[in-house]
N, C-alpha and C positions, 0 to 999 in steps of 0.2 A: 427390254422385256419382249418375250415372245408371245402374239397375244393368243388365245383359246380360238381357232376358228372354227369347231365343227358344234354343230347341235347336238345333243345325246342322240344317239340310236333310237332307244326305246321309244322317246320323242317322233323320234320322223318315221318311224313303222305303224304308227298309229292310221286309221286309214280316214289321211286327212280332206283327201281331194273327193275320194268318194262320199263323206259327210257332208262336203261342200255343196257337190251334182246334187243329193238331194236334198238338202235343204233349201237349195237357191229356184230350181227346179219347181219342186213343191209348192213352195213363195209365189213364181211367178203363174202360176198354172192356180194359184187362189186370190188374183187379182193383184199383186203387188207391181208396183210399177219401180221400185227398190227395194234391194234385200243384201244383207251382208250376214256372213255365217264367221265366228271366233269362238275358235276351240284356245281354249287356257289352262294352265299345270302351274301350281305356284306347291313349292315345298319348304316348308318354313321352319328353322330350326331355332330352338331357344335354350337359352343355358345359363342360370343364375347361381352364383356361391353365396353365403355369407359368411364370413371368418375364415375362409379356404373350407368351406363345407356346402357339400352341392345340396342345392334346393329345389333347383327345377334344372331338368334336360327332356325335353321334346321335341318331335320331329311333329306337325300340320302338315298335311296332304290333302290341297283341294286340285279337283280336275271336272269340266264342264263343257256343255257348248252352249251358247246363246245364238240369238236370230233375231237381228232387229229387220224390219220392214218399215215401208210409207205404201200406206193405201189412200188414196183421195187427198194427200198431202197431211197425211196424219200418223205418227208413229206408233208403229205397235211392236212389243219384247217378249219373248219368252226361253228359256235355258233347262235344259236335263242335264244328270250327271252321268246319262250312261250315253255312251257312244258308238250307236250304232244308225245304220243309213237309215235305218225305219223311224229312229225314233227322231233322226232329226228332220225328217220330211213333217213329221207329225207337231214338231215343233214350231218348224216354219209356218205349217197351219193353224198351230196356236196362235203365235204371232201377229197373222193376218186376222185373226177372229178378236184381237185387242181393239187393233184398230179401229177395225171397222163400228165395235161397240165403240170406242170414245169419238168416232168421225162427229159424229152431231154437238159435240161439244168442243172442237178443236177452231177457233175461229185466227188460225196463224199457220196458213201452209205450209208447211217444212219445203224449203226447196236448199239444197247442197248445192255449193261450190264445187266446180270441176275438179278432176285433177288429174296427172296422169296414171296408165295405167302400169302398173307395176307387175309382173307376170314371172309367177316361180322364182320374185329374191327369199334373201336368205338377209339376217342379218345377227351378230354376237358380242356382245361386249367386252372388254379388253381386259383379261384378266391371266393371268399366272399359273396358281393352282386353285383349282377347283374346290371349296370350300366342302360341298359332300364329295368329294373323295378323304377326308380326312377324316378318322375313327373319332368320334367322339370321343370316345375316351381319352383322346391326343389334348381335343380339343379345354375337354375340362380340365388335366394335366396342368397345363400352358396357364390359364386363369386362376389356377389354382397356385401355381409358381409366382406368378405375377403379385397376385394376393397376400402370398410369404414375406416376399420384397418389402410391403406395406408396413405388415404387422409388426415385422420386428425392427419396426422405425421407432424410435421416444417420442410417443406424444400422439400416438394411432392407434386408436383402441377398436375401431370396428374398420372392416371394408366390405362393400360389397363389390362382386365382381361379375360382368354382363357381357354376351354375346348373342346376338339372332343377326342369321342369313338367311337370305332371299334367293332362290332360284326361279327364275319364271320367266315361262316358255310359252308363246302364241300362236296359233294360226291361224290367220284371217283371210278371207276371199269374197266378192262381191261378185253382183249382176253388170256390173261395169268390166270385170276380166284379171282384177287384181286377186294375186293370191302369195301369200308375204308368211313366212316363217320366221321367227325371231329367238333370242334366247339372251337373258341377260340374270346377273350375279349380284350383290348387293349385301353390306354388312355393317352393322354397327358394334363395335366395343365398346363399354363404359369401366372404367375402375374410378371406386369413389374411395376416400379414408374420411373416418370422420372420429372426432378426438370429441370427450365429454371431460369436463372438470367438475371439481367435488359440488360445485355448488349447484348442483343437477343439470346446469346447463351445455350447449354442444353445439358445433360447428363442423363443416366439411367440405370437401376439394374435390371436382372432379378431375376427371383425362380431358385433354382437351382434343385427342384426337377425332374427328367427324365422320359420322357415317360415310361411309366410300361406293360406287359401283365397282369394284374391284374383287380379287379373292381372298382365300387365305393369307398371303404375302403379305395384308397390310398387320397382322397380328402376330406372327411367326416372325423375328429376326425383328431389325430396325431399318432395312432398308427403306422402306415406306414410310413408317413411323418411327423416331427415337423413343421405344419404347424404357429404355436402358437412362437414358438423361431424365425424361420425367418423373418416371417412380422414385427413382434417386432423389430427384429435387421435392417432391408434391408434400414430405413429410415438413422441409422446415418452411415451405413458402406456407403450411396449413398454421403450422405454427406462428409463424409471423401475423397470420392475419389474426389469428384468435386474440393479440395482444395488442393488435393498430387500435391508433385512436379512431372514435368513430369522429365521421367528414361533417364540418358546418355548411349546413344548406346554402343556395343560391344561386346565381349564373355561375357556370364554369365554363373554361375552357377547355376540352377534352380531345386526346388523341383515343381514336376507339383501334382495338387491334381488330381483324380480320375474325378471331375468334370468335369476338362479341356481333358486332358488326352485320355479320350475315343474316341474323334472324330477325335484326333490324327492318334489313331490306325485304326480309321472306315477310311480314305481317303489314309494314309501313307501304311495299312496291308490290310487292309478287302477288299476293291480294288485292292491291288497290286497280290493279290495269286487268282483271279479269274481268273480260266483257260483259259475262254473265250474269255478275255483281252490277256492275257499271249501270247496266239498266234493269234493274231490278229484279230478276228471271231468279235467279239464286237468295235470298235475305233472310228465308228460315233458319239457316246453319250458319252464325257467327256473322249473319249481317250484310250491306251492298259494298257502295265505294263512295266516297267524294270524287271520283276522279270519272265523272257522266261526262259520256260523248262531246257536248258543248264546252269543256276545256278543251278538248281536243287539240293540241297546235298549238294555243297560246297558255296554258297555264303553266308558273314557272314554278318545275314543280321543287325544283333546287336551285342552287348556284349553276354559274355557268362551268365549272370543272363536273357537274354530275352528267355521267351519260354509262346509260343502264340499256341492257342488253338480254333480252329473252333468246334463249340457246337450248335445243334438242340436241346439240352435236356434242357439248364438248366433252372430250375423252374424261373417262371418269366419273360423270356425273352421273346423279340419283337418277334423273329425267330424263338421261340421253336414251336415243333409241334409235333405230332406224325410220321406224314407221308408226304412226300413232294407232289408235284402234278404230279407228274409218279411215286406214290407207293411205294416210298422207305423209309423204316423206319427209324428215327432220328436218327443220331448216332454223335459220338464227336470224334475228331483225330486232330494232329497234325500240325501246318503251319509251325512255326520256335522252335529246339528245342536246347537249350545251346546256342541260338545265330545262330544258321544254318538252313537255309532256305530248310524244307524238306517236305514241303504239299501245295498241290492247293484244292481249293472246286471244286466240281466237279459234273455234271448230268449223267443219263443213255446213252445221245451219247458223252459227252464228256473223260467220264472215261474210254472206251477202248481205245484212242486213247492216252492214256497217258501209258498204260500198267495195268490197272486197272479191278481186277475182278469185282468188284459192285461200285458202285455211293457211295459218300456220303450223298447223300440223298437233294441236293442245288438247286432244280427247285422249280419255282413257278410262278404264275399268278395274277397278280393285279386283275383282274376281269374275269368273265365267258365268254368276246368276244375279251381276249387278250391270244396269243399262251406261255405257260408257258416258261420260259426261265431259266439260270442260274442265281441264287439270294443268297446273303450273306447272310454265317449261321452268328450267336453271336460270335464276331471274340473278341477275350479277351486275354488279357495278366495276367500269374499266375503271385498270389504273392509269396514272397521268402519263403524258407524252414523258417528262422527265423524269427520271430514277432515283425519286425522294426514300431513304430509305423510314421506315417507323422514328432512327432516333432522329434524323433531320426533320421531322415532325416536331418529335419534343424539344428540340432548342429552339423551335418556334414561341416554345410557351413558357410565361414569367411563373405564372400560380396556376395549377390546373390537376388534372387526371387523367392516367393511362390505362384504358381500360381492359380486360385480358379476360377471353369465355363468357360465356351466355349461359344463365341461371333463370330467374322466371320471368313474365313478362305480363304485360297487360294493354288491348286494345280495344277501341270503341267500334261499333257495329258499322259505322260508317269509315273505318282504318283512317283514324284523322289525330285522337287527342291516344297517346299512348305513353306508360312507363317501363322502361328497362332495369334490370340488376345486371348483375356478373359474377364469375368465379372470383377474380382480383382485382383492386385497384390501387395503385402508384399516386402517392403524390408527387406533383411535377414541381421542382421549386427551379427557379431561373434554368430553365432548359434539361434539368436532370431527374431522373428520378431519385425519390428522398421517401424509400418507404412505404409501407401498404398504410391504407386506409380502413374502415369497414363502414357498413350500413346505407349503402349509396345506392339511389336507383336517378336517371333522369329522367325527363320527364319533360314532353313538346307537345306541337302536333306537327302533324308529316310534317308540310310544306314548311314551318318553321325551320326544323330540324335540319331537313335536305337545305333551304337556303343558307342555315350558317356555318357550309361544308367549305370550309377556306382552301383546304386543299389537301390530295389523294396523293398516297405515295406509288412507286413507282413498281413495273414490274418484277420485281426483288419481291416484294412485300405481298404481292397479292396472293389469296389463297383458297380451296374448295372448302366453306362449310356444307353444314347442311339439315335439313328435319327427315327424319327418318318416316311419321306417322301422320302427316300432314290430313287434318279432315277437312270432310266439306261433303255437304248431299242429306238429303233425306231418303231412303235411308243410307246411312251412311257410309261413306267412302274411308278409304285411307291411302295416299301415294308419298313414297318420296323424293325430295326435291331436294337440288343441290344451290348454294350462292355462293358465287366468286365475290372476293372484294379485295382491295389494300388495305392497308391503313390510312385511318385519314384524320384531319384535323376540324373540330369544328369549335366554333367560338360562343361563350353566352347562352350555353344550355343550361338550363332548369335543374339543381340536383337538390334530391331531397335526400333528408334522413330517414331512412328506414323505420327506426327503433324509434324516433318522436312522434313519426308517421300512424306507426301500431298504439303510441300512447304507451309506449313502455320506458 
């Protein structure tokens, strides 16, 4: 693949440096003793069918600058949508005038983590074709084809078919000397089929393919994706399930695929080690962590095959970046390692306060009029040293379940007692699979769960999912985030029945 290396034009002709002089200028000349200027362009396109009939196609077009400051060790924010040198001097002055109104009630100094200075990079995400260079009309086309595929399957009576891309472009500059340009790509597909039978009831299947940092290429062709194998298959595996017997509750032993798996980790890990949460800073929006400073090092937050990995770099990912939105460059470290809970993600004020010389790089900003916060890198679990593949998993297991896609979920405020579902499940009889199942979700809490992970397969098996619309913030944010994982085996989880569950 040849990756996209240049920014848009239009992009870099914007007059970024000059916004910068006065804003940061402005800032310091009104008392600020810090000041950061990001200018941000996100163009968002969205495109829904149902039945191969278009329902929605839109293009969102937001573009800003914001201007955080620290006056007396107290932050102050303010953003416009026009950009010009006056208005952001004027805004910088805003900014400073926040501050200084909330200084009397600010009793927790902001002081930032060093870091280096970064001066005129540039950075782009790794992608093929350009997702808006393609005519919409290509694009609804292709979804609309895709869609046909479905329909004229026996046993598909409706699909809906989904596409929204992300392009979004940053530039940020500081009173410290950094000024970083960036530009990255971002797309989700969904195709669902879903089958009703006479007796009014109904069920259905999704893609399992995951949101990507990538472009066009992952929807276009199969190189990326076997687009061509799944649609093919999604009509009888939908049918199989509508007819599986529904699963008798209790422990199981379960091999979970990677499909299921990853949002496991994005609610149960990727939430739990956010510093923010961890001490209580964050708890209005879906709650803290069990996982407070004082486990730190010793709490076992798995088995000893779990070691989990927070990553700003890896190619591909929802999260990757160059540089976070206070300047600090990507970098990858540890959360849990052998099983022991040794890493939080962390920003520029919250890494001193941990004992930390520089950030790992986890702020970020949904848009140009919202104040950057702590945001989850690509929180992943490694595969094992050895090359277990999924089914050397399953001939691990006498009676169990294979589990395949991620459907809904549910967590407690404190990311501790949680239940999962899935697209499919497999009964496992003496090492093979024997058939789908229905009505199954499990059900632990973290550290349960993480402990009874017997073993991860190898790197064959591991793979990117991921959440496209991840929240978190008052008022509210959205980022997305990618999770590597394998397949893996876990023994003596909790599985309920669905449908006894509802009382139906």
């Amino acid at each position: 693949m040849t990756p996209n290396r240049g920014i848009d034009a239009d992009f870099l002709s914007l007059p970024r440096h000059e916004l910068a002089d006065a804003a940061l200028s402005a800032a310091k000349a009104a008392g600020a003793t810090h000041a950061d200027l990001r200018i941000q362009r996100l163009v968002t396109e969205i495109i829904q069918l149902r039945d191969g009939e278009l329902e929605t196609a839109v293009v969102n077009r937001d573009i800003g600058l914001a201007v955080r400051v620290v006056v007396n060790g107290t932050w102050g924010f303010a953003s416009h949508a026009e950009l010009s040198p006056d208005v952001a001097a004027q805004t910088a002055r805003r900014a400073v005038s926040v501050a200084t109104t909330l200084a009397p009630l600010n009793t927790d100094p902001v002081m930032l983590a060093a870091e280096p200075v970064y001066s005129d990079a540039t950075w782009v995400s790794r992608y093929d074709i350009d997702p808006f260079t393609v005519p919409t009309a290509d694009k609804i086309a292709l979804l609309d084809e895709y869609s046909g595929r479905l329909l004229a399957a026996d046993g598909v009576d409706h699909v809906s078919a989904g596409l929204n891309v992300v392009k979004e472009q940053s530039f940020y500059a500081d009173t410290f000397g950094s000024s970083i340009t960036q530009q990255r790509v971002r797309l989700m597909p969904v195709l669902e089929a879903v089958t009703v039978d006479t007796g009014c009831g109904f069920d259905s299947m999704r893609t399992l393919a995951p949101p990507m940092g990538r472009g066009w290429e992952v929807v276009a062709g199969d190189d990326v994706w076997n687009w061509t194998d799944e649609l093919a298959q999604l009509p009888s595996q939908l049918a199989e399930k509508v007819k599986a017997p529904s699963v008798t509750p209790g422990p199981t032993d379960l091999v979970i695929d990677p499909t299921n798996l990853w949002l496991t980790i994005h609610e149960s890990i990727g939430h739990a080690t956010e510093y923010d949460r961890a001490i209580g800073y964050e708890s209005a929006y879906a709650g803290t962590s069990f996982a407070t400073p004082d486990k730190l090092g010793t709490l076992h937050y798995g088995s000893p095959v779990m070691n989990v990995t927070a990553d700003r770099t890896v190619e591909f990912g929802l999260a990757s970046i160059g540089y976070d939105d206070e300047g600090v460059a990507a970098q990858s470290w540890d959360l849990v390692r052998d099983g022991i809970f040794v890493g939080y993600q962390l920003d520029r004020v919250f890494a001193p306060r941990l004992g930390h010389a520089r950030s790992n790089g986890c702020s970020y900003a949904d848009s140009p009029h919202h104040v950057p916060i702590q945001r989850m890198a690509n929180v992943s679990l490694q595969p094992g040293a050895e090359d277990l593949s999924t089914d050397d998993l399953i001939a691990r297991v006498d009676d169990g379940i294979y589990i395949v896609g991620d459907r809904s979920w549910s967590i407690d405020m404190q990311r501790y007692n949680f239940q999962f579902t899935g697209q499919r499940f497999y009964r496992i009889r003496d090492g093979r699979l024997d058939g789908q199942l229905r009505d199954i979700a499990y059900q632990a809490t973290t550290t349960e769960f993480w402990n009874s992970m017997e073993a991860v397969g190898g790197p064959s098996t591991w793979r990117l999912g991921g959440a496209y619309n991840c929240g978190k913030a008052q008022p509210g944010q959205v980022a997305a985030v990618s999770h590597g994982c394998p397949s893996a085996l876990f023994r003596g989880v909790n599985v309920l029945n669905t449908r006894a569950e509802a009382g139906l």
